[in-house]
LORO-269320 format. One line per field, with one value per residue (C-alpha): residue in three letters; x, z, y. Coordinates in nm, 4 decimals. Example, Ala and Ser with C-alpha at 12.3 -4.5 7.8 and 13.67 -1.06 7.14 Angstrom:
2
res (ALA  SER)
xx (1.2300  1.3670)
zz (0.7800  0.7140)
yy (-0.4500  -0.1060)
This chain:
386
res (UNK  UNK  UNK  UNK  UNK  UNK  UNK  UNK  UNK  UNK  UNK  UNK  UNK  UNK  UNK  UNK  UNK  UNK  UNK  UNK  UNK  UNK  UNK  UNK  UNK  UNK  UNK  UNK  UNK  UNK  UNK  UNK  UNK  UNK  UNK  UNK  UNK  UNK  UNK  UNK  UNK  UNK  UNK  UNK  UNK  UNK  UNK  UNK  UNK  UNK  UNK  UNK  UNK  UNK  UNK  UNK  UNK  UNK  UNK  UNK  UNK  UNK  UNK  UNK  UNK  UNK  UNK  UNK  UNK  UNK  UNK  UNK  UNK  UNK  UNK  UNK  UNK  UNK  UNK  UNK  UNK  UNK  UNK  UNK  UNK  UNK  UNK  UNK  UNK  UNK  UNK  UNK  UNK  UNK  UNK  UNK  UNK  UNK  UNK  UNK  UNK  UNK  UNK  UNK  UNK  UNK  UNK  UNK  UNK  UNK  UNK  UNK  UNK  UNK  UNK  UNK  UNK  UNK  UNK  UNK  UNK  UNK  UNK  UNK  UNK  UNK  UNK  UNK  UNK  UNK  UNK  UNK  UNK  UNK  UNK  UNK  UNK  UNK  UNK  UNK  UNK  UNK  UNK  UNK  UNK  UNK  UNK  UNK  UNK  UNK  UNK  UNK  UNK  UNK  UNK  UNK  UNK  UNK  UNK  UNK  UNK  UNK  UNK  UNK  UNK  UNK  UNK  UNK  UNK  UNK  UNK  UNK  UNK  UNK  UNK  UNK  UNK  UNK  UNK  UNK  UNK  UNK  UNK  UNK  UNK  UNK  UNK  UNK  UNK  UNK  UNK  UNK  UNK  UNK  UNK  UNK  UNK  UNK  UNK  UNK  UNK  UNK  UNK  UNK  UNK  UNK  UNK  UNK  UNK  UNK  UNK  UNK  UNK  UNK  UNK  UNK  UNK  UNK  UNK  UNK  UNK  UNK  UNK  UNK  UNK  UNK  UNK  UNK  UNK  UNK  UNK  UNK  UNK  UNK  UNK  UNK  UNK  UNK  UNK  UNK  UNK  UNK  UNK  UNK  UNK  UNK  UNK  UNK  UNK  UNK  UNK  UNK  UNK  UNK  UNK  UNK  UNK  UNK  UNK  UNK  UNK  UNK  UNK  UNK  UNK  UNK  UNK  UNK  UNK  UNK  UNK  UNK  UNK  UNK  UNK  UNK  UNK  UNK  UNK  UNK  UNK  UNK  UNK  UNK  UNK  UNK  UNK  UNK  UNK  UNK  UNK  UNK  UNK  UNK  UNK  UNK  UNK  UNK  UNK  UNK  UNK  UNK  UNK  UNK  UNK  UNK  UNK  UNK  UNK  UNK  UNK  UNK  UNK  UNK  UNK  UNK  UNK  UNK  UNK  UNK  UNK  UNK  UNK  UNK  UNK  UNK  UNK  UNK  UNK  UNK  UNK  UNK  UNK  UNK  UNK  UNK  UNK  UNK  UNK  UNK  UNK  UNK  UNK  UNK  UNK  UNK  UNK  UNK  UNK  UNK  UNK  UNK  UNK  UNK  UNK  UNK  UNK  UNK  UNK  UNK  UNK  UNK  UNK  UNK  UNK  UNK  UNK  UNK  UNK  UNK  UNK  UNK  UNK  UNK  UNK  UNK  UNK  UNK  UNK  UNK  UNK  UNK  UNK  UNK  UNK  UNK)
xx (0.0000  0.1336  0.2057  -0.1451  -0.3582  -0.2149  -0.3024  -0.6595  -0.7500  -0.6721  -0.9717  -0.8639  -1.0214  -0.9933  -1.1851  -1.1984  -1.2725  -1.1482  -0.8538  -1.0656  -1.3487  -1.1302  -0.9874  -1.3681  -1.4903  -1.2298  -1.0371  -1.3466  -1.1830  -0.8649  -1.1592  -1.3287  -1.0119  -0.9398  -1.2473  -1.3667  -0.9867  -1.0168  -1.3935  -1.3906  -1.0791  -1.2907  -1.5952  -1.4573  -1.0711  -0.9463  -0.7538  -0.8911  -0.6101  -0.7655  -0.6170  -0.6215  -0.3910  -0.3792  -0.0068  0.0182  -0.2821  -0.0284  -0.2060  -0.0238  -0.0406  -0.2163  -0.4629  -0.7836  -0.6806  -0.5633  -0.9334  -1.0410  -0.8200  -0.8825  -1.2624  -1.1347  -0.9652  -1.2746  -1.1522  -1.4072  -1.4802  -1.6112  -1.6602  -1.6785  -1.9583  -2.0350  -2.1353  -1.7545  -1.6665  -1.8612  -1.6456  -1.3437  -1.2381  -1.0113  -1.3007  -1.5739  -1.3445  -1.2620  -1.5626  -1.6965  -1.4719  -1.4926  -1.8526  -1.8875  -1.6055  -1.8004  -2.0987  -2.0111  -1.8874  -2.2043  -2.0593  -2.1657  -2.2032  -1.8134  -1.9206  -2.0439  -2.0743  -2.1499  -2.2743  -2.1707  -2.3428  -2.5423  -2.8145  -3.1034  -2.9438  -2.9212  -3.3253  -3.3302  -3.3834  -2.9909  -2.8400  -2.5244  -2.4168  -2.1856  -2.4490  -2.7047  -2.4568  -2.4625  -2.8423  -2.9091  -2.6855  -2.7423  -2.5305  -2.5292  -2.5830  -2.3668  -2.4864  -2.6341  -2.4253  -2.0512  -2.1458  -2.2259  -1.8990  -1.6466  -1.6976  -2.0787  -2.3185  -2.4807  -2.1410  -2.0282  -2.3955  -2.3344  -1.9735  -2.0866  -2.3787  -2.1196  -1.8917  -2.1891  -2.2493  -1.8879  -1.8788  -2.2199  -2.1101  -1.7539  -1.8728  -2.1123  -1.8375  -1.6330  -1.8647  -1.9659  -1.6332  -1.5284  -1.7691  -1.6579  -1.3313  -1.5036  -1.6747  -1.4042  -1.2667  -1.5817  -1.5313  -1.1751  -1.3051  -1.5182  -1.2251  -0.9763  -0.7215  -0.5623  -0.7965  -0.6837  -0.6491  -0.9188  -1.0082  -1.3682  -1.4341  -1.4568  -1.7612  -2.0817  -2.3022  -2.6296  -2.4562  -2.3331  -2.0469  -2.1742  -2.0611  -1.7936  -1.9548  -1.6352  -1.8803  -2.1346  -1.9444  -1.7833  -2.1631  -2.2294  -1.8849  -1.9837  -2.3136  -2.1530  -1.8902  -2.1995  -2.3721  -2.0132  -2.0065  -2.3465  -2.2703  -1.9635  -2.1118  -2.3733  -2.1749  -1.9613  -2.1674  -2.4304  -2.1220  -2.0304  -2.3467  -2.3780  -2.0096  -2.1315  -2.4499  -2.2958  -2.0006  -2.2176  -2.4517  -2.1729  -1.9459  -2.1452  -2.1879  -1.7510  -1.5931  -1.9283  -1.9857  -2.3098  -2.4409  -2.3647  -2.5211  -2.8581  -2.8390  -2.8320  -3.2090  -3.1702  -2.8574  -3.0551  -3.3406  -3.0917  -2.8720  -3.1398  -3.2234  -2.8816  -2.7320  -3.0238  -2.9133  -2.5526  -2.6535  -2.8023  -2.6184  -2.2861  -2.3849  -2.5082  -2.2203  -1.9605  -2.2145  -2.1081  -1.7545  -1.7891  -1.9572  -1.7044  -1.3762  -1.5219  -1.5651  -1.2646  -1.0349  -1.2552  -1.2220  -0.8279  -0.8536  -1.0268  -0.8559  -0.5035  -0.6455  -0.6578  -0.4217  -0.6696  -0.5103  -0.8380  -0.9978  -0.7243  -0.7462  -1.1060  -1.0465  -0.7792  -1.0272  -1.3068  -1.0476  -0.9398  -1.3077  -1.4125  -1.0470  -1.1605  -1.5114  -1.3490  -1.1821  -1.2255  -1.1848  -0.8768  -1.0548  -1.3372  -1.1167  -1.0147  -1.3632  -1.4594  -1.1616  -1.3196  -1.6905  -1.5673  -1.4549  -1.7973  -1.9228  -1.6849  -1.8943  -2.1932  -2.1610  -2.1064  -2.4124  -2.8348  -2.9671  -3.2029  -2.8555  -2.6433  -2.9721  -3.0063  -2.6286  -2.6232  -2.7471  -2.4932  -2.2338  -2.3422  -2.2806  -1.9666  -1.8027  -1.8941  -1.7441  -1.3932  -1.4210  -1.4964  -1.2931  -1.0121  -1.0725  -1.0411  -0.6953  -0.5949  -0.6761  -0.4326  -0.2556  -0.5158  -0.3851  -0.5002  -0.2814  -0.1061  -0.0528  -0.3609)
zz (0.0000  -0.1020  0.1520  0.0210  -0.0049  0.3429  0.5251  0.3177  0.5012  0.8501  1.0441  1.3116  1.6448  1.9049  2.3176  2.4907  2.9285  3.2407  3.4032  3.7584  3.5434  3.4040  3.7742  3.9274  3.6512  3.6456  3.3206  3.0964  2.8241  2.7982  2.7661  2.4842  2.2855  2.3159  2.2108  1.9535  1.7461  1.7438  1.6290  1.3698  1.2455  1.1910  1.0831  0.8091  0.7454  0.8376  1.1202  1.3864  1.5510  1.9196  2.0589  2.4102  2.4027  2.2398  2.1613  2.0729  1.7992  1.6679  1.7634  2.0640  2.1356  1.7946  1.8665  1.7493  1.3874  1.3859  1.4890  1.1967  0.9395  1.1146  1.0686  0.6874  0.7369  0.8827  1.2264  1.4801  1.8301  2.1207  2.4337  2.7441  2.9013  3.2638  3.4929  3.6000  3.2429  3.1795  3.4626  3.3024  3.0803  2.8664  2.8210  2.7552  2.4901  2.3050  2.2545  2.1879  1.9283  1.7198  1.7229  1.6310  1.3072  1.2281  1.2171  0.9431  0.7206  0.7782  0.9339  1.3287  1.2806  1.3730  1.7254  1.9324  2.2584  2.5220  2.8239  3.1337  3.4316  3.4764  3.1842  3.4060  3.3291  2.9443  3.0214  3.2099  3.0660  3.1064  2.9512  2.9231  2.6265  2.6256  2.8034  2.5138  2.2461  2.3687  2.4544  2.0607  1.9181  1.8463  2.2138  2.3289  2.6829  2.8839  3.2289  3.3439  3.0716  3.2529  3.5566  3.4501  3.3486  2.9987  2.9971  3.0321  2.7232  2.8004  2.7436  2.4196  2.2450  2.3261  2.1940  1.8554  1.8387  1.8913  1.6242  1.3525  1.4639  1.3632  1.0531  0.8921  1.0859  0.9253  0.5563  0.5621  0.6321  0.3928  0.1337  0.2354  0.3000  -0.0922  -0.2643  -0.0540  -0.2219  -0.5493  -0.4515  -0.3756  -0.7677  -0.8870  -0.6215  -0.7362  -1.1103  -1.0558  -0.8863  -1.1707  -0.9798  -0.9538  -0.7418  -0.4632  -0.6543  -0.5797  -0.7869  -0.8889  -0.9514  -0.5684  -0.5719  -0.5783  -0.9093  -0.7234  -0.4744  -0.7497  -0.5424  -0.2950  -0.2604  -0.0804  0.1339  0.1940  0.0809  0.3221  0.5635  0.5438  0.5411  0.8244  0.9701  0.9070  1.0250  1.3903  1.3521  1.3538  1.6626  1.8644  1.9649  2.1025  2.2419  2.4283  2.5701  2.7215  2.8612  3.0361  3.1757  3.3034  3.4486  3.5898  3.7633  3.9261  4.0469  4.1694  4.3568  4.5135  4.6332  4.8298  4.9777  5.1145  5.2220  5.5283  5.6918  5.5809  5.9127  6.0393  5.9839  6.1746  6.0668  5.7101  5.7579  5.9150  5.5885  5.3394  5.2406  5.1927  4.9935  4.7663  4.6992  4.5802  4.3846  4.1838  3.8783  3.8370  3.8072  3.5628  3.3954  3.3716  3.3221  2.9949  2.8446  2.9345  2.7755  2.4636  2.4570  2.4877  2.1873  2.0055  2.0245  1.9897  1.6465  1.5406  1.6596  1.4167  1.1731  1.1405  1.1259  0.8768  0.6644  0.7397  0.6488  0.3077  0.2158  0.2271  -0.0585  -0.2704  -0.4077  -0.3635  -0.2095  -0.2379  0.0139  0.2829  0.2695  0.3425  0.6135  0.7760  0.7372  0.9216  1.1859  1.2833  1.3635  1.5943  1.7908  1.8231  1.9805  2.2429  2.3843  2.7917  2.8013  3.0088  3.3036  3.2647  3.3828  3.7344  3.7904  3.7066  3.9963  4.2250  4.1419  4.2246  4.5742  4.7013  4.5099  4.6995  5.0199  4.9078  4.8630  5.2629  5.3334  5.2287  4.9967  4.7999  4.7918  4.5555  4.3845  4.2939  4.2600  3.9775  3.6769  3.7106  3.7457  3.4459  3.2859  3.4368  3.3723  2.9429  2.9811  3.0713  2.8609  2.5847  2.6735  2.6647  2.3241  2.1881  2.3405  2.0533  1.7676  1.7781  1.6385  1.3434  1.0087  0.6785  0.4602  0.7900  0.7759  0.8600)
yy (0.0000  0.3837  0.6508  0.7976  0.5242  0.4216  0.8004  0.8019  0.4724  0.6577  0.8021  1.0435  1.0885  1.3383  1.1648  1.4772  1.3815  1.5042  1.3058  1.2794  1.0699  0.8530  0.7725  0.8002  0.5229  0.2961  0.3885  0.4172  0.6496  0.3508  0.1212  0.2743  0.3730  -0.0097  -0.0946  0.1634  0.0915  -0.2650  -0.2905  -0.0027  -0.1927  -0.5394  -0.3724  -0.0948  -0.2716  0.1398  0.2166  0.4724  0.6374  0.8098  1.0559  1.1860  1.4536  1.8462  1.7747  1.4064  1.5261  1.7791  2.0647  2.2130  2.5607  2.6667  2.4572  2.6434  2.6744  2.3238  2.2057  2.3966  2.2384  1.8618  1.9143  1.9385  1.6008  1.4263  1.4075  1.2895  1.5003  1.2186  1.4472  1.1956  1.4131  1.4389  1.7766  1.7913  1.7723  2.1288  2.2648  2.1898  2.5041  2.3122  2.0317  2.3611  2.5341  2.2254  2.1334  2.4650  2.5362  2.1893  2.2398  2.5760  2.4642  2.1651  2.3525  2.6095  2.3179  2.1167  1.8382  1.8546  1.4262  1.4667  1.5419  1.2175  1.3223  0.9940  1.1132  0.9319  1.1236  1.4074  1.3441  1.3990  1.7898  1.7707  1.7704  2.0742  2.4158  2.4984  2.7916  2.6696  2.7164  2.3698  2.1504  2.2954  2.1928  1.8043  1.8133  1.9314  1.6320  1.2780  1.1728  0.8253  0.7610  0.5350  0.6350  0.3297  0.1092  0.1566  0.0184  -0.2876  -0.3997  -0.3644  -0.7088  -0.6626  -0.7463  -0.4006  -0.2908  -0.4436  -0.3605  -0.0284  0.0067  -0.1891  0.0694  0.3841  0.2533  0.1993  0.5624  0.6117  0.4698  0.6904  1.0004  0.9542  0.8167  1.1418  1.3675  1.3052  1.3131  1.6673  1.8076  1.5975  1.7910  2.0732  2.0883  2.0849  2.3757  2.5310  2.4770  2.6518  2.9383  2.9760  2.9554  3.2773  3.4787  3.3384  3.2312  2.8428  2.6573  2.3675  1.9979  1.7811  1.4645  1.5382  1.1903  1.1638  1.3209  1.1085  1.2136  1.2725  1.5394  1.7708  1.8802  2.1981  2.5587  2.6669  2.9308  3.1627  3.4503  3.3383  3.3115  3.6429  3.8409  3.6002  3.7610  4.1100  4.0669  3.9136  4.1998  4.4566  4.3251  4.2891  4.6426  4.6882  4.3117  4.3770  4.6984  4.6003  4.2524  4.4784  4.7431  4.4732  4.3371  4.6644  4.6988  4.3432  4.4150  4.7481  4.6253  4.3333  4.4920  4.7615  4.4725  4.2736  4.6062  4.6607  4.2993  4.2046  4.0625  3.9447  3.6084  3.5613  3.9333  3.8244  3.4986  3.7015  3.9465  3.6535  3.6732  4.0902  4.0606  3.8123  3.9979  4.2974  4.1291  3.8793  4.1541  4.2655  3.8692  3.7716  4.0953  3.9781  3.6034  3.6619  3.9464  3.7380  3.4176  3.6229  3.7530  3.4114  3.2717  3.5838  3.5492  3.1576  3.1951  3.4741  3.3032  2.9519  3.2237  3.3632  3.0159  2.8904  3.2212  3.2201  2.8894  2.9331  3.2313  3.0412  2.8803  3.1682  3.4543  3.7072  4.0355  4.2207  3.9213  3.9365  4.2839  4.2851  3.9929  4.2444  4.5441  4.3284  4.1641  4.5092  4.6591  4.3446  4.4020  4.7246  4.6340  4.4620  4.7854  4.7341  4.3299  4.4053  4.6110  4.3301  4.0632  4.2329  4.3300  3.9660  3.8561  4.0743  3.9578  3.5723  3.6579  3.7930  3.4867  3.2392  3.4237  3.3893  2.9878  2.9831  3.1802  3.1083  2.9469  3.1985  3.3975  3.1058  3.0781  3.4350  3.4545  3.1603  3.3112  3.5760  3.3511  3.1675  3.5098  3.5524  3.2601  3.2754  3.6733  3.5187  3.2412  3.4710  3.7244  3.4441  3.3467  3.6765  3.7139  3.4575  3.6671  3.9179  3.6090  3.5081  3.7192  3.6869  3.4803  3.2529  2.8827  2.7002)
């Protein structure tokens, strides 16, 4: 077999779980990796390499543009989900990100989430924006299915019924991301300049190949661009305010534990408007900056393919005004410090006060996420290796 023929019969996978599950359920993610390689192997005759590691993938530090280019490759996203997973910001933004890549490209079956605890919450009317993303897809649940045994026949039914989930997710893909490419030779047709190779004959006659989208995607850029101003504004000054109002509640009972304790109910009843305030303008605004930052690799990503200088000068033009938008992300993040230490308080005291204090921290917590993310773009230019 040829280098080529040998890499094209190579399916890439990325399991995605926190290190404390895998100790809490006796190695489950070195259970499936064993058993998902092995079975796709005898059912397909393809190897599926699993990987457990940012590095060991060969995405290391850059490793948001390189989730863009693997969803190109057809690399499959399994998320080992359970309610400590979500609080995991390395778990949150991975997923995040290969969703919101896959999703512009059409190809979301990449993402197989199995949930292993916590599903009775994928029901609940969670604004998470991470726990929505799982809830919407096609996830297999393992909850009750791991504690029977690997050697269970609950077990093995399950695994065979994840890997036929592999195997259409994966053929899919690659049909849509094949014709794809072949969009992309029209797309480079119209702007006469030399398009990427692609063997046409790839394509299966009844799809008729599909757009590329790099148009689309750039209105759907602009348009994202537009509301980011107005966004960010109002993330930060409802932020501003909650800060505000909960610092002058707790002011006056600091150093009194059993004062503070006694005020819990009053504090609550204060701070409840300003934290659904925060709560929803926050996660608004991480959604925002999730859909732009999948934007903007996939454009990068597309525009590599062509010699346009007109294009990355419109990119550049269009990168510039959302860096701009986000003018005051820096103050944000102290204010957010100081917002998590009357929070820590709070967690000691009532109950109506976590409760009225957990929307905003919903809010909260997508700000710095967000605000995170954006501190990668100064490194995103048009025309950069994808």
């Amino acid at each position: 077999m040829t280098n080529s023929a040998a890499e094209t019969n190579v399916v890439r996978c990325f399991l995605s779980y926190s290190r404390d599950d895998n100790t809490a359920m006796r190695g489950i993610a070195d259970q499936l990796k064993a058993s998902l390689t092995g079975l796709y192997r005898a059912k397909t005759g393809r190897e599926l390499e699993i990987f457990v590691d940012r590095d060991n993938i060969g995405w290391g530090e850059d490793w948001r543009n390189k989730i863009a280019s693997s969803i190109r490759q057809a690399t499959v996203f399994i998320p080992l989900v359970t309610m400590n997973y979500f609080n995991r910001p390395a778990c949150r933004d991975e997923l995040i990100a290969f969703y919101e890549s896959a999703r512009i490209v059409g190809v979301t079956d990449l993402v197989l989430p199995i949930v292993l605890a916590g599903s009775r919450t994928l029901a609940d009317q969670n604004a998470r924006d991470e726990v929505k993303i799982v809830e919407s897809l096609n996830y297999k649940n393992f909850e009750r299915i791991w504690i029977r045994g690997y050697d269970s026949p609950e077990w093995l039914t399950a695994v065979d019924d994840l890997v036929e989930s592999l195997i259409k997710a994966i053929e899919a893909a690659e049909q849509t991301l094949v014709a794809m490419e072949v969009g992309s030779v029209a797309a480079a047709s119209d702007l006469g300049v030399s398009p990427p190779s692609v063997d046409v004959d790839q394509v299966p006659l009844e799809d008729g190949g599909a757009e590329l989208g790099l148009f689309d995607v750039l209105e759907s850029l602009n348009d994202a661009g537009s509301a980011l101003p107005l966004a960010t504004e109002r993330a930060l000054e409802d932020l501003r305010v909650f800060a505000e109002v909960v610092g002058e509640s707790f002011s006056d009972h600091v150093g009194n534990g059993a004062d503070l304790q006694k005020a819990g109910p009053m504090i609550a009843a204060r701070v409840t408007a300003p934290a659904a305030t925060v709560g929803e303008s926050g996660v608004a605004f991480g959604r925002l900056i999730s859909r732009i930052d999948a934007e903007l690799r996939f454009f990068v990503g597309e525009l590599n393919s062509f010699d346009v200088p007109e294009l990355h000068a419109t990119f550049e033009v269009q990168l510039n005004r959302i860096r701009e938008s986000l003018e005051g992300g820096d103050a944000a993040v102290e204010t957010i410090r100081q917002v998590r230490t009357y929070i820590k308080l709070a967690q000691s005291m009532s109950l109506s006060l976590r409760k009225s204090l957990a929307p905003a921290l919903l809010g909260i917590t997508a700000i710095e996420n967000a605000l995170n993310t954006t501190l990668t773009w100064k490194n995103i230019r048009a025309g950069q290796a994808g």
